[in-house]
N, C-alpha and C positions, 0 to 999 in steps of 0.2 A: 338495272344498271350494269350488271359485270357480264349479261349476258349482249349489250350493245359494245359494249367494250372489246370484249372479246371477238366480237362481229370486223371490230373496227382492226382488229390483232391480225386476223386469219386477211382480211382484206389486202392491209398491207403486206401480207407475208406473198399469196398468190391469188390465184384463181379462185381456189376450193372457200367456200364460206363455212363448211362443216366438213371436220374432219372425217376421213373414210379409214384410216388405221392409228393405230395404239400402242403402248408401252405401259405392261402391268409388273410392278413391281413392292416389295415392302423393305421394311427397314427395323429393327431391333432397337429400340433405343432404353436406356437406363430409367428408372423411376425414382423418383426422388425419395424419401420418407414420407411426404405430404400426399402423394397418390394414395387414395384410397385401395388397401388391401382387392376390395371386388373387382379394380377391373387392371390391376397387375398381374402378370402370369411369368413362367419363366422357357425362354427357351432357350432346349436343352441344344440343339444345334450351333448356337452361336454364346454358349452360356451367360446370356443375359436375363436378368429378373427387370419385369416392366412393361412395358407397352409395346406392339408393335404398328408403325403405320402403314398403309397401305396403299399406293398411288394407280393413280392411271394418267398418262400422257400424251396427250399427241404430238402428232411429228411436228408439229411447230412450236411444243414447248410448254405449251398450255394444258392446264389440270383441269378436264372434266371431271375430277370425282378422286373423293378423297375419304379413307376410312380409317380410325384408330382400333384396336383391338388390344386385348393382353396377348402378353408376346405369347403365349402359347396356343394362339391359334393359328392354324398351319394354312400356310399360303391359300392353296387350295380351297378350304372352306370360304376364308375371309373375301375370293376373288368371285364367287358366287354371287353374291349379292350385291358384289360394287360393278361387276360386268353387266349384269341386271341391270342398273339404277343407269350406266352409263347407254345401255344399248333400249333404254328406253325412251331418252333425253336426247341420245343422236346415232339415228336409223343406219345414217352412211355410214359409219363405223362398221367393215367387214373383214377387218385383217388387226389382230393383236397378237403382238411377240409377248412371250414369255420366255423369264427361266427354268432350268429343269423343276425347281420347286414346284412349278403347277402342274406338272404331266399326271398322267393318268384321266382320274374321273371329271376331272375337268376339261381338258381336251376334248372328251368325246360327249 
């Protein structure tokens, strides 16, 4: 269903039925008491203890692919696996911006 859906999103938006570029980014968010200790972390960057999310976008707006993590894992690692998951499920995707959080081993 959210993938006819989505079909029907990208249609009305243009031409393209599959997105061919991206928007990776994450987010620090607070953890409540009720998170369980194992998958809260703290980062020391934005000094938050708790979770972080991890998105990917395309230019129309729509979330191919979405990953939670403890906030202490650093952009980088966490965009491996969700670049992965996204460049598996949609081939045209051949252009993603990032912030400087991802450079290095992950660009190349």
């Amino acid at each position: 269903m959210p993938d006819r859906l989505r079909g029907l999103v990208r249609e009305d938006a243009g031409p393209a039925l599959e997105p061919t570029a991206a928007i990776v980014d994450s987010q620090s968010v607070r953890a409540v008491a009720t998170v369980p200790a194992s998958s809260r972390g703290y980062d020391a960057g934005k000094k938050v203890p708790g979770r972080k999310r991890h998105i990917v976008v395309d230019c129309v707006g729509l979330l191919p692919a979405v990953m939670v993590t403890a906030a202490n894992v650093t952009d980088r690692d966490a965009a491996m696996p969700l670049l992965e998951s996204v460049r598996a499920r949609y081939r045209k995707i051949v252009l993603v911006w990032a912030d400087g959080g991802y450079a290095g081993r992950l660009v190349t």
